[in-house]
Residue frames as qw, qx, qy, qz and C-alpha x, y, z in Angstrom:
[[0.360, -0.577, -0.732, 0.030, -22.23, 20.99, 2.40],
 [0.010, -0.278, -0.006, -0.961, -23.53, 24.09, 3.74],
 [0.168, -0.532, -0.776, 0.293, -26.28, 25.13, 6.60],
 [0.058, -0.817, -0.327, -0.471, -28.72, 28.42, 6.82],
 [0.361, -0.112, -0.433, 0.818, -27.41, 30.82, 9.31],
 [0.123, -0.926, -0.299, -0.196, -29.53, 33.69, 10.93],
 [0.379, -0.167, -0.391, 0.822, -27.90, 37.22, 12.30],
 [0.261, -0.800, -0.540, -0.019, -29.35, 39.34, 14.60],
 [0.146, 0.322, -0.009, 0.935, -28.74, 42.96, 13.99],
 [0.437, -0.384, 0.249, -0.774, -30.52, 45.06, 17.64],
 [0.393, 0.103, 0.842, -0.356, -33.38, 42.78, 18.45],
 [0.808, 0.405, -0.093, -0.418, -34.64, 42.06, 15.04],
 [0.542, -0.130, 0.774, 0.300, -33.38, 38.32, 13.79],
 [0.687, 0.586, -0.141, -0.405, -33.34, 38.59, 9.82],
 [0.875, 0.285, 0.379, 0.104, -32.72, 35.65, 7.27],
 [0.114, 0.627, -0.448, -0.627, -29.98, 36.29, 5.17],
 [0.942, 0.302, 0.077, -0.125, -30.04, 34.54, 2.16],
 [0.454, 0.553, -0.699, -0.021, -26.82, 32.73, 2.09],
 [0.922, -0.330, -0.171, -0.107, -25.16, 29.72, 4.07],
 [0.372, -0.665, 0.645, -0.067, -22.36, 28.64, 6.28],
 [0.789, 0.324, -0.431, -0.294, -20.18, 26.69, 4.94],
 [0.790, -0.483, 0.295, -0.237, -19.36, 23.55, 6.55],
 [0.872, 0.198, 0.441, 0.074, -17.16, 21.87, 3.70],
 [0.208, 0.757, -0.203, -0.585, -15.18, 22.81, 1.25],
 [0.797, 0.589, 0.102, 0.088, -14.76, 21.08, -2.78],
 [0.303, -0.679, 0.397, 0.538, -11.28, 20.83, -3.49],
 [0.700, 0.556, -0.191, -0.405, -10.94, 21.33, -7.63],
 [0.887, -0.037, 0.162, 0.430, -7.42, 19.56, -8.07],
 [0.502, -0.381, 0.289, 0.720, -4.65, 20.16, -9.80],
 [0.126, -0.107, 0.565, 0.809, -6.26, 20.72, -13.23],
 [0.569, 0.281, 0.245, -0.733, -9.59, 20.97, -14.80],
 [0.483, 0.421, -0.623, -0.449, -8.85, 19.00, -17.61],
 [0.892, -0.175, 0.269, -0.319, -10.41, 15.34, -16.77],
 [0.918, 0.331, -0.121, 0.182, -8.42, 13.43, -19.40],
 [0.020, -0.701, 0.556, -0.446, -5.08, 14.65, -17.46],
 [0.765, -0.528, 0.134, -0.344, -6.28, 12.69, -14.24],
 [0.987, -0.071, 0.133, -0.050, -4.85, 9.23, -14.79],
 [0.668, 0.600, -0.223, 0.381, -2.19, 10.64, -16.34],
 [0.058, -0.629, 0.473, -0.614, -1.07, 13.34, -13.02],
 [0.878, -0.394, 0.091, -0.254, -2.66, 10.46, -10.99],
 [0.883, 0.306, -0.168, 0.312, 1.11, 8.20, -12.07],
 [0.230, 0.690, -0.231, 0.646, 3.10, 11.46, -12.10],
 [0.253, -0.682, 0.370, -0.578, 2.41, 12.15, -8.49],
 [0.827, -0.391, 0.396, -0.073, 2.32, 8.80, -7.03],
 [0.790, 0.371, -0.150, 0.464, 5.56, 7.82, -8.53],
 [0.111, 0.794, -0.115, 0.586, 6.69, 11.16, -7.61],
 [0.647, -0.559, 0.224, -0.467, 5.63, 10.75, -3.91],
 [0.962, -0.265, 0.012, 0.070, 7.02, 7.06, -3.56],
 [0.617, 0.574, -0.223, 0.490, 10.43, 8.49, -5.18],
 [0.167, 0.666, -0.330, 0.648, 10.41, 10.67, -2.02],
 [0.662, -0.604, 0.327, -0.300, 9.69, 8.29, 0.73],
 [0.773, -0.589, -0.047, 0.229, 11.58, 6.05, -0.21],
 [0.524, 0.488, -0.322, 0.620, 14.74, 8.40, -0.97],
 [0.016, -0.712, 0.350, -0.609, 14.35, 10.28, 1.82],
 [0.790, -0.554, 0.095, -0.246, 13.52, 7.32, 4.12],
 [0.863, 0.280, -0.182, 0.380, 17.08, 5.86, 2.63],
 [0.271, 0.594, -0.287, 0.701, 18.75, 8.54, 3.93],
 [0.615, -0.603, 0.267, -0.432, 16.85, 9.15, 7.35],
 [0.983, -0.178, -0.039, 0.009, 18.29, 5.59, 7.84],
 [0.770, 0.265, -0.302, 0.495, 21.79, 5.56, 6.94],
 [0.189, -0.781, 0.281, -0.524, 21.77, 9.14, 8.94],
 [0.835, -0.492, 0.069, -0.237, 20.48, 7.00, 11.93],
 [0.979, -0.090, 0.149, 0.108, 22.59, 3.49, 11.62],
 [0.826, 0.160, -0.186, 0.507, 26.29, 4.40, 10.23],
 [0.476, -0.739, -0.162, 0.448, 28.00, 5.99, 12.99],
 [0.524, 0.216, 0.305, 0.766, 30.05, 7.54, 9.75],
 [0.048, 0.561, 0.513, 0.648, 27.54, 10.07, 9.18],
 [0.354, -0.796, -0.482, -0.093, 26.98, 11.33, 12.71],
 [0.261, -0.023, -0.058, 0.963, 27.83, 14.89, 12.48],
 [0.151, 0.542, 0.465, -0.684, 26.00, 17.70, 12.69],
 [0.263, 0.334, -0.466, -0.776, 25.82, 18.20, 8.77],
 [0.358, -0.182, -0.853, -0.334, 24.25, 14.74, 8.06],
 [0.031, -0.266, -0.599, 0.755, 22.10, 15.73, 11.26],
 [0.523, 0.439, -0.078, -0.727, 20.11, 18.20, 9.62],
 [0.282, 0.256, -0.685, -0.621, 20.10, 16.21, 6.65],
 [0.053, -0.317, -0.885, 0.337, 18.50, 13.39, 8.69],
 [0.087, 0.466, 0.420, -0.774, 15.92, 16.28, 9.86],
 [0.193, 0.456, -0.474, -0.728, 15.47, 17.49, 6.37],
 [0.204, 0.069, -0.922, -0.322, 14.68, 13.98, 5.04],
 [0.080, -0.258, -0.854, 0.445, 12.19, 13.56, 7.42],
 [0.039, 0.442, -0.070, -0.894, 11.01, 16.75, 6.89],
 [0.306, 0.316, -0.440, -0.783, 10.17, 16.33, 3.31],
 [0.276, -0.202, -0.920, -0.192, 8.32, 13.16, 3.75],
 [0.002, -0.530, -0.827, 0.189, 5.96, 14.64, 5.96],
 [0.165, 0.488, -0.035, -0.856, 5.64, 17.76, 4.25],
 [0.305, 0.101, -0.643, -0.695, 4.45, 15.83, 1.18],
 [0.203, -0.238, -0.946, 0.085, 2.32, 13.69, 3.09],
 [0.137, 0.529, 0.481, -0.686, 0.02, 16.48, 4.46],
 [0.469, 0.496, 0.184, -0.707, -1.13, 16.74, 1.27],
 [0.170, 0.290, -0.862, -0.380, -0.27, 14.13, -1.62],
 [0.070, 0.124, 0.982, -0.126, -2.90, 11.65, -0.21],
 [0.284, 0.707, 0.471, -0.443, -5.84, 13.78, -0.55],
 [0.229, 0.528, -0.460, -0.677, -4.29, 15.17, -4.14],
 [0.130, 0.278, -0.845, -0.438, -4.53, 11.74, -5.43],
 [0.083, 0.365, 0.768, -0.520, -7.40, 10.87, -3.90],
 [0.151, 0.656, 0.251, -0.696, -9.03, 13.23, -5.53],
 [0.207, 0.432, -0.522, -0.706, -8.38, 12.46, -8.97],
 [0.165, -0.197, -0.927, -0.272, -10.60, 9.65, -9.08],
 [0.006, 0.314, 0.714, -0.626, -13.13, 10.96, -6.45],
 [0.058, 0.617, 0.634, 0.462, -16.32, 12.23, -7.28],
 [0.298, -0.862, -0.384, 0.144, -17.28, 14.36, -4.02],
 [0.517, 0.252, -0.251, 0.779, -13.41, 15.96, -3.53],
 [0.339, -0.861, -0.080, -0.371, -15.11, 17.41, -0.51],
 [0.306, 0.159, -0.615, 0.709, -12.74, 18.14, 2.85],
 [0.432, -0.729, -0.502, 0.174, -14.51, 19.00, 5.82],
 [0.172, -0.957, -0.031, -0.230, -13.98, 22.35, 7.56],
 [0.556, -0.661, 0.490, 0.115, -11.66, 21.16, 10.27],
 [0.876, 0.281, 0.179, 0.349, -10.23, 19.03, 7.57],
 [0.359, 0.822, 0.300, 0.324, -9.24, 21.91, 5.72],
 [0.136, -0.901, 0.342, -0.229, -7.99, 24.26, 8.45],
 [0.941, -0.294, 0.156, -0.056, -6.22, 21.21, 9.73],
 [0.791, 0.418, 0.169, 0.414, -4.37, 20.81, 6.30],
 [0.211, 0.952, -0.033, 0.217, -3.97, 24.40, 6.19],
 [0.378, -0.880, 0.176, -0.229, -2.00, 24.49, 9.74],
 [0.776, -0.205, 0.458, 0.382, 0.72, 21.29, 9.09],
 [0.727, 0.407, 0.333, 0.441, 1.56, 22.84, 5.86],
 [0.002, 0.849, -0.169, 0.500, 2.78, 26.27, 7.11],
 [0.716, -0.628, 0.300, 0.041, 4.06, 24.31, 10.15],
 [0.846, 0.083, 0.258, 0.459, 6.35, 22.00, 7.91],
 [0.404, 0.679, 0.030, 0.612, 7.06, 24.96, 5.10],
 [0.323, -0.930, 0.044, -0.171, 8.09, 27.07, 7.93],
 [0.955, -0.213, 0.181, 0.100, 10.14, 24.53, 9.14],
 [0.732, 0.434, 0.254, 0.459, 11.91, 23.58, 6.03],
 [0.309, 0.798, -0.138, 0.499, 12.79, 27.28, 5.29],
 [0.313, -0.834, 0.425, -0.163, 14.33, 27.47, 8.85],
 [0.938, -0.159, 0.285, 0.118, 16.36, 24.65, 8.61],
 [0.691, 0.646, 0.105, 0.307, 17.53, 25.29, 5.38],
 [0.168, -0.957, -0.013, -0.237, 18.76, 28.13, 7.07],
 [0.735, -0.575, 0.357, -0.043, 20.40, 26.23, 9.70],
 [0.925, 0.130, 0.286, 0.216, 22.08, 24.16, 7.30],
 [0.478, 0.768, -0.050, 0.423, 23.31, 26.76, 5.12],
 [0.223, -0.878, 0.379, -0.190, 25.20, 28.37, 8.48],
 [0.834, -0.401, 0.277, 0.259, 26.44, 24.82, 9.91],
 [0.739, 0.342, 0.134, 0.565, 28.60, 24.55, 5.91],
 [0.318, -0.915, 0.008, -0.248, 29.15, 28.34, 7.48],
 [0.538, -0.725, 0.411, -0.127, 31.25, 27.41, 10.36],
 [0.914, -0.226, 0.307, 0.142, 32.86, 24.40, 9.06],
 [0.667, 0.521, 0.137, 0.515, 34.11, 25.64, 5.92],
 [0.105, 0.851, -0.049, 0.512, 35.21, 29.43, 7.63],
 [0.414, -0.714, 0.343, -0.447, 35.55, 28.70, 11.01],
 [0.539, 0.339, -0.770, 0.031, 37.19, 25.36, 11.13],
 [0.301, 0.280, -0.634, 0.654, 38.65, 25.46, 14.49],
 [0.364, -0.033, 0.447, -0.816, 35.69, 26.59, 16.43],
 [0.593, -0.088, -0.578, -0.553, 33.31, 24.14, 14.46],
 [0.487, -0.107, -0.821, 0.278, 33.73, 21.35, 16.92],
 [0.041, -0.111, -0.343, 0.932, 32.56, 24.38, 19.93],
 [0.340, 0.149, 0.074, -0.926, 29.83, 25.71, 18.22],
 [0.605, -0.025, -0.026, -0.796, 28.46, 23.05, 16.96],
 [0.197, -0.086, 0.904, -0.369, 28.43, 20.15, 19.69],
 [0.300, -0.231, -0.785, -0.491, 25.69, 18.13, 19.50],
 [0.005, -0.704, -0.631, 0.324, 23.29, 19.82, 22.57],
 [0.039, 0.463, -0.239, -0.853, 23.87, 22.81, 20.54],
 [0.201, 0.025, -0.825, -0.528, 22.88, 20.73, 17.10],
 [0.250, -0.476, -0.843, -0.033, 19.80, 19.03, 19.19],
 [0.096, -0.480, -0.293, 0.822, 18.93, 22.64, 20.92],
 [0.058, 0.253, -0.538, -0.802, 18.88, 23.76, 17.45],
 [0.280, -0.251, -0.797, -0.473, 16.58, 20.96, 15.73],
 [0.113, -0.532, -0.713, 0.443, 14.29, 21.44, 18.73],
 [0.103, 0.586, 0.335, -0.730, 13.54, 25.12, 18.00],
 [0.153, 0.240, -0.708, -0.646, 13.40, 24.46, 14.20],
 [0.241, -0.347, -0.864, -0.275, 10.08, 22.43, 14.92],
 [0.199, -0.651, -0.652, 0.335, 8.93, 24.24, 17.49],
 [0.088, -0.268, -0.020, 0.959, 8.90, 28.14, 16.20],
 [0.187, -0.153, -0.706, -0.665, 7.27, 27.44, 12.99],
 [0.102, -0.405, -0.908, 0.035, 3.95, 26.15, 15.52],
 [0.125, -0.488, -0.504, 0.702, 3.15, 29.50, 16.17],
 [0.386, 0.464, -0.245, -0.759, 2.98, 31.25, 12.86],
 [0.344, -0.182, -0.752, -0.531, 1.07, 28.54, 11.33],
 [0.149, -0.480, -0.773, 0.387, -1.51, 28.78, 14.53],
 [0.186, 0.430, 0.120, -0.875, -1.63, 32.65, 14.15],
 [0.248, 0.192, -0.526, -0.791, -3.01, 31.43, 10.10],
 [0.352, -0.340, -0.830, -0.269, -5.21, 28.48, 10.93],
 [0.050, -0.480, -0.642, 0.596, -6.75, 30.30, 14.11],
 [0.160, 0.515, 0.108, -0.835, -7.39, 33.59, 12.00],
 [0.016, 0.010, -0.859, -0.511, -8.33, 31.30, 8.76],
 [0.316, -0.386, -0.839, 0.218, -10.86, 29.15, 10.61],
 [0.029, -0.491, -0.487, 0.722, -12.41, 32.89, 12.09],
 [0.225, 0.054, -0.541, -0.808, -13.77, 33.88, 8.30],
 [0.624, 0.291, 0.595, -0.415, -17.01, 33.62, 7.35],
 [0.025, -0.267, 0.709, 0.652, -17.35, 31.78, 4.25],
 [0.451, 0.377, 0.567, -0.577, -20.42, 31.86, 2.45],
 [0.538, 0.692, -0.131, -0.463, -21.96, 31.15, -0.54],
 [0.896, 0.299, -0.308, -0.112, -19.35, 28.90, -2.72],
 [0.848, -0.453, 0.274, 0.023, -17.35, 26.12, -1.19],
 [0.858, 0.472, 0.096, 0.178, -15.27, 25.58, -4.05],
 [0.343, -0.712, 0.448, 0.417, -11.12, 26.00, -3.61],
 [0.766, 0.629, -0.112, 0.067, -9.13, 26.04, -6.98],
 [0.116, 0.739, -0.653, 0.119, -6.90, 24.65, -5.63],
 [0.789, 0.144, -0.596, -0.040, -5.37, 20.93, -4.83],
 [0.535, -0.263, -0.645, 0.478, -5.01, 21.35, -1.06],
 [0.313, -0.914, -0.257, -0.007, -6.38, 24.24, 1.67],
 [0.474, 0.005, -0.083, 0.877, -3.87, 27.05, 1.70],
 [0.147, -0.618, -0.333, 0.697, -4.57, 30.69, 2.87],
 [0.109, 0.174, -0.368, -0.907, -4.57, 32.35, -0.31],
 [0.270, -0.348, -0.812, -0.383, -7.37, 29.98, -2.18],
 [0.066, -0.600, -0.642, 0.473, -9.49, 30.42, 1.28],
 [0.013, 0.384, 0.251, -0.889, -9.43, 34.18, 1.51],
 [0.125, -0.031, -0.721, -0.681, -10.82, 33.99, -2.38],
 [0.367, -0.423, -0.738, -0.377, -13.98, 32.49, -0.80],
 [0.179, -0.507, -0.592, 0.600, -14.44, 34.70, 2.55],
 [0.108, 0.679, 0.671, 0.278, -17.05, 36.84, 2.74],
 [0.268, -0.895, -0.291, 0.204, -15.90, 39.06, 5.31],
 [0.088, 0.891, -0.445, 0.011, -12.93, 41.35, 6.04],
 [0.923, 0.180, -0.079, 0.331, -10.03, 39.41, 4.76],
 [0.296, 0.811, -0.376, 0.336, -7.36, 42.65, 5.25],
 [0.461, -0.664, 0.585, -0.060, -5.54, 41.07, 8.40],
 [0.913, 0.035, 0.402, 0.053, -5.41, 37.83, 6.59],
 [0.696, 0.671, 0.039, 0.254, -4.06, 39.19, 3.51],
 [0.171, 0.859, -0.395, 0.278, -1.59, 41.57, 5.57],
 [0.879, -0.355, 0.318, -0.008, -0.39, 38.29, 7.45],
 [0.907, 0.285, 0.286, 0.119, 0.13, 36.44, 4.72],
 [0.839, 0.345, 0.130, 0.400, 2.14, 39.20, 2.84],
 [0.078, 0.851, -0.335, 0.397, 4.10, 40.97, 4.67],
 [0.270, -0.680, 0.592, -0.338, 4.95, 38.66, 7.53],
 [0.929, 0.094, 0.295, 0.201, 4.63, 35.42, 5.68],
 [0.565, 0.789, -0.048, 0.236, 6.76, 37.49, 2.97],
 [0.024, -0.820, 0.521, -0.237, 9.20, 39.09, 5.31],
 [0.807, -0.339, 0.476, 0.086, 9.47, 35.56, 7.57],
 [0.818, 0.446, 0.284, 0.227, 10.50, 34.00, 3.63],
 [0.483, 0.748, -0.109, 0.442, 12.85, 36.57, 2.36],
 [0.380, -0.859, 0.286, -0.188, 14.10, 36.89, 5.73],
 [0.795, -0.250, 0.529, 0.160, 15.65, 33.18, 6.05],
 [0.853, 0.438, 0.170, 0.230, 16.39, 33.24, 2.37],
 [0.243, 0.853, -0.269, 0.376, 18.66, 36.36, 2.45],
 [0.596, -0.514, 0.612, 0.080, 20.68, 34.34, 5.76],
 [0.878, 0.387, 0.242, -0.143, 20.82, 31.87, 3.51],
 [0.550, 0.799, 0.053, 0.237, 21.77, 33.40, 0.55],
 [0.145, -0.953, 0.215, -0.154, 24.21, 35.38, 2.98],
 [0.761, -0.411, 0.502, 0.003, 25.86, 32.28, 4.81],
 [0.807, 0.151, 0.474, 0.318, 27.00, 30.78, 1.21],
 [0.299, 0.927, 0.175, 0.143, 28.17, 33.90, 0.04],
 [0.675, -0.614, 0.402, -0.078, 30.24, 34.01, 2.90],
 [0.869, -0.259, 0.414, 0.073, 31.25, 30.77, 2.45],
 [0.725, 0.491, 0.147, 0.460, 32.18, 30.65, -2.05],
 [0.062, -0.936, 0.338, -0.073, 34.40, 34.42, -0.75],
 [0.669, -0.673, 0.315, -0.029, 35.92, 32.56, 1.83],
 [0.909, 0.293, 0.252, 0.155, 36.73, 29.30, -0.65],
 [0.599, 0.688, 0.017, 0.410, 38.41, 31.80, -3.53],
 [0.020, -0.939, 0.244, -0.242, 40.23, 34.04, -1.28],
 [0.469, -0.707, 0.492, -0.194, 41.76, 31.38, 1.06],
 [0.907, -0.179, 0.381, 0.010, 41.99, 28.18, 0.04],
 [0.034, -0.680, 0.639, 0.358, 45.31, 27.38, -1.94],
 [0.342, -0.148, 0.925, 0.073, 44.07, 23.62, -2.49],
 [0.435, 0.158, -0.396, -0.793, 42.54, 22.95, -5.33],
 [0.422, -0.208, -0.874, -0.119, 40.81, 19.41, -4.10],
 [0.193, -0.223, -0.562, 0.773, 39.96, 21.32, -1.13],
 [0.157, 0.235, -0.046, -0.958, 38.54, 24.09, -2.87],
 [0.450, -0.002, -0.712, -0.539, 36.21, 21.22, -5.30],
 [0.424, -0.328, -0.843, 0.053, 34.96, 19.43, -2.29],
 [0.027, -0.356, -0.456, 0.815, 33.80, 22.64, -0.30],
 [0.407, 0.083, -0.358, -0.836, 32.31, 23.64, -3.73],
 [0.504, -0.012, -0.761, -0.409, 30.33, 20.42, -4.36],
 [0.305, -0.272, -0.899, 0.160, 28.90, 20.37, -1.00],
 [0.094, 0.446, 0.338, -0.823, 27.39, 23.59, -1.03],
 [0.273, -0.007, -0.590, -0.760, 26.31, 22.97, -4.52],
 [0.249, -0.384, -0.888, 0.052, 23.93, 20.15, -3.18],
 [0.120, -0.577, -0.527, 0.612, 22.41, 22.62, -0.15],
 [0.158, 0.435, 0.014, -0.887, 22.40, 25.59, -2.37],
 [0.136, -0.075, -0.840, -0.519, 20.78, 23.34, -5.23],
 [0.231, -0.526, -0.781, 0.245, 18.00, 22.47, -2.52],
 [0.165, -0.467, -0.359, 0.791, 17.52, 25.94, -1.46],
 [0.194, 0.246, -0.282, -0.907, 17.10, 27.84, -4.72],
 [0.391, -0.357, -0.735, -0.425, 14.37, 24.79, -6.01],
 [0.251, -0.534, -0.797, 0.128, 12.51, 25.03, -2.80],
 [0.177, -0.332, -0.016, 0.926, 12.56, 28.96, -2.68],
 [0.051, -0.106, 0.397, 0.910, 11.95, 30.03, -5.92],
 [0.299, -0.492, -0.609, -0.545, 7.89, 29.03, -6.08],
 [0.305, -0.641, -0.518, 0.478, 7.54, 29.78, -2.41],
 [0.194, -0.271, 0.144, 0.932, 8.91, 33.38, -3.17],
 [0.109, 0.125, 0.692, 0.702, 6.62, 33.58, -5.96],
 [0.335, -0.518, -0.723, -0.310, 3.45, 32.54, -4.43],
 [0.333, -0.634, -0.614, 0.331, 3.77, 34.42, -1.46],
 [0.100, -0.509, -0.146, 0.843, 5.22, 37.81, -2.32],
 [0.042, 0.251, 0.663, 0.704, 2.84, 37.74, -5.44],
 [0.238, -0.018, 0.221, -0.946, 0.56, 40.32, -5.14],
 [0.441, 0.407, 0.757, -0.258, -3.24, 38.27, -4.25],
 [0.414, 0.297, -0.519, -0.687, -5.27, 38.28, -7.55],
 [0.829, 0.280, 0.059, -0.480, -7.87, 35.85, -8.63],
 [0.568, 0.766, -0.179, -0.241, -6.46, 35.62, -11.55],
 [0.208, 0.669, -0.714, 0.013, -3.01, 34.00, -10.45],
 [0.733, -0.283, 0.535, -0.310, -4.81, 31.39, -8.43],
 [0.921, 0.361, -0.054, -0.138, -4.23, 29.18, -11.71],
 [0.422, 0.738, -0.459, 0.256, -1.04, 29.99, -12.02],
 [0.529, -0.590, 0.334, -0.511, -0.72, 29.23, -8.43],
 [0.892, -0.139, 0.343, -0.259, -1.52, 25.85, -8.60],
 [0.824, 0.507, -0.236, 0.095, 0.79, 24.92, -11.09],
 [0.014, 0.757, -0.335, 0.561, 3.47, 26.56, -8.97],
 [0.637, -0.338, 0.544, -0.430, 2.79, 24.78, -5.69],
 [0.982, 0.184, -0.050, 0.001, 3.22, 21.32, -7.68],
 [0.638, 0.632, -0.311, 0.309, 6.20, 22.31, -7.31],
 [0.216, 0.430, -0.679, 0.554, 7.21, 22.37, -3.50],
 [0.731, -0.340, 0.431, -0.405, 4.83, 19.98, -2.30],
 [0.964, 0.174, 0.133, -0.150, 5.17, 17.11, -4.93],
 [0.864, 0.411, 0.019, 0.290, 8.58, 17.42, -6.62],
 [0.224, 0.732, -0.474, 0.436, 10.99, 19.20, -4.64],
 [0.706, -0.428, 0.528, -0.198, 10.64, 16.96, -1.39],
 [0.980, 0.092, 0.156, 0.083, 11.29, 14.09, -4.21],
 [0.350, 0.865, -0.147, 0.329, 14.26, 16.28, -5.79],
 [0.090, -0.808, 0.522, -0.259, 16.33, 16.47, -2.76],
 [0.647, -0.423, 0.593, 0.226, 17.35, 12.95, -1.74],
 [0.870, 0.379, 0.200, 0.245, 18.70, 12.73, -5.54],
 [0.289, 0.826, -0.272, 0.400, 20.40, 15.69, -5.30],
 [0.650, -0.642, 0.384, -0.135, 21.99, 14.56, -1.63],
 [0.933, -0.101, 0.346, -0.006, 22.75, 10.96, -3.13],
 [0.702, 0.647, 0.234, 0.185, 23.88, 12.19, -6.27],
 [0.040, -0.891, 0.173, -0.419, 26.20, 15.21, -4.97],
 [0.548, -0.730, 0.351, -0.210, 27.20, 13.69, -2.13],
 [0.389, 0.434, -0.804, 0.117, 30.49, 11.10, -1.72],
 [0.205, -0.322, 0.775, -0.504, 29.70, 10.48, 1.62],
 [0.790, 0.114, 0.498, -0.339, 25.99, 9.32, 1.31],
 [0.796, 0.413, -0.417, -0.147, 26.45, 7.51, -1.80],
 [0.043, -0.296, 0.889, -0.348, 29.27, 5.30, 0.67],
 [0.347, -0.126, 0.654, -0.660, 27.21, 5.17, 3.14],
 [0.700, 0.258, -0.038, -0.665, 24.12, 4.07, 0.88],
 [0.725, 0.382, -0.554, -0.151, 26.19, 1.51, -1.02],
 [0.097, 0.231, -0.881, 0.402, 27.84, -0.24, 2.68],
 [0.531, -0.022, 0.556, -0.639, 24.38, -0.41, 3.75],
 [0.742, 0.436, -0.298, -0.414, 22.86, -2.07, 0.10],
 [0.428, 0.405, -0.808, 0.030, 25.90, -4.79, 0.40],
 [0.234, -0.328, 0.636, -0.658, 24.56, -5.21, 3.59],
 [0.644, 0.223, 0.120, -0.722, 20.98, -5.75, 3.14],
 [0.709, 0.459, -0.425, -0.325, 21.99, -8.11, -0.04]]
């Protein structure tokens, strides 16, 4: 949907011919129609896989008193996390595959735009967080208990939700200040900052040098801690540890985190430090199926599956229940 605008250049008012758009058309995931019913399964399956794995977990976190450390903490956080990181946009994906209009609204749109750079922000600091805590426990033993106490651990998860609010304000404030004109159409399966800029009319260069250089640097910044902190950590492992059960169960719980890290990375990385183009916007979308729909489902299997502890924990609660 779309209204007639006038601008007034001195003290003449001239007609442009275009419109303001008020709406935007959101294609999906594919173009292909006969797909629908098929990706329409795929993702709701997908999507129920990951509330309820991750709402399994958020629970046991909560309710066995086993689990309350500062590692299953995050993980807690994390779970949570990924259920409402798919949720800010799964419903309106699937939606859409039957829909005729697939229209969003404006505020819809910037709305969408501004919880999904909150969460993904999130997520990539956490990760972060998570990757230091196996850090300190596995290197620093002794001091673990010190550093990370639990107003330290809740200090922590506090500024992990609350940083992210700014750099996804700076993108939906300067998003939401475009003038988009002409087509409404986003190839794409949810409102993200690239797809927009595609349809602004005006100057886009702060948007674009937002997006990739200080969405880019924020991303490669937390990944290289990351990356750094479990580097760290597999040295530490080979150089010191003498025990070889010791040495398997420090492995196999960084396998899990770093398992998580590199799948939820590796299309972020992609899509953002990929140089804008048209041309990739296809590509794009494929690409982003990937770390809204099927990595949030991806990690409580790899937790449950990896882990000794939850798996316990999972199975004392199940006996329970039964």
């Amino acid at each position: 949907m779309s209204a007639p605008t006038s601008v007034y250049q001195g003290s003449n008012s001239v007609l442009l011919n275009q419109t303001l758009v008020t709406e935007f058309l959101l294609l999906g995931v594919t173009d292909i129609q006969e797909l629908n019913p098929i990706l329409f399964v795929t993702v709701l399956a997908m999507y129920f896989v990951n509330v309820a794995g991750n709402g399994a977990i958020l629970l046991i976190v909560i309710s066995d008193p086993r689990l309350h450390s500062p590692m299953y903490f995050f993980l807690g956080n994390l779970a949570c996390l990924d259920i409402c990181f798919s949720t800010v946009t799964v419903p309106k994906i699937l939606d859409n595959f039957f829909s005729t209009s697939k229209a969003i609204s404006f505020l819809g749109c910037i709305t969408q735009l501004y919880f999904f750079h909150l969460l993904g922000s999130t997520e990539a600091l956490l990760l972060a967080v998570m990757a230091f805590d196996r850090f300190v426990a596995i290197c620093r033993p002794l001091h673990y208990p010190s550093i990370m106490n639990r107003q330290v651990c809740i200090q922590v998860a506090i500024s992990i939700w609350a940083i992210p609010f700014v750099h996804a304000l700076v993108h939906s404030i300067l998003t939401s200040q475009l003038n988009f004109c002409g087509s409404n159409q986003i190839h794409h399966f949810f409102c993200d900052v690239k797809p927009l800029l595609e349809l602004a009319c005006g100057n886009t260069e702060l948007n674009r040098w937002l997006l990739n250089t200080f969405t880019g640097t924020f991303a490669i910044g937390l990944f290289f801690l990351t990356f750094l902190s479990y580097f760290y950590i597999i040295t530490y492992l080979f150089l010191k540890t003498r025990s070889c059960s010791m040495l398997h169960k420090a492995l196999s719980t960084c396998a899990s985190h770093f398992m998580v890290v590199m799948i939820f990375y590796a299309p972020v990385l992609f899509i953002y430090i990929n140089p804008d183009s048209g041309s990739s916007l296809e590509k794009d979308r494929i690409i982003a199926v990937m770390y809204t729909v099927v990595t949030p489902a991806l990690n409580p299997l790899i937790y449950t599956l990896k882990n000794k502890e939850v798996r316990c924990a999972l199975n004392r609660k199940l006996r329970i229940l039964l």
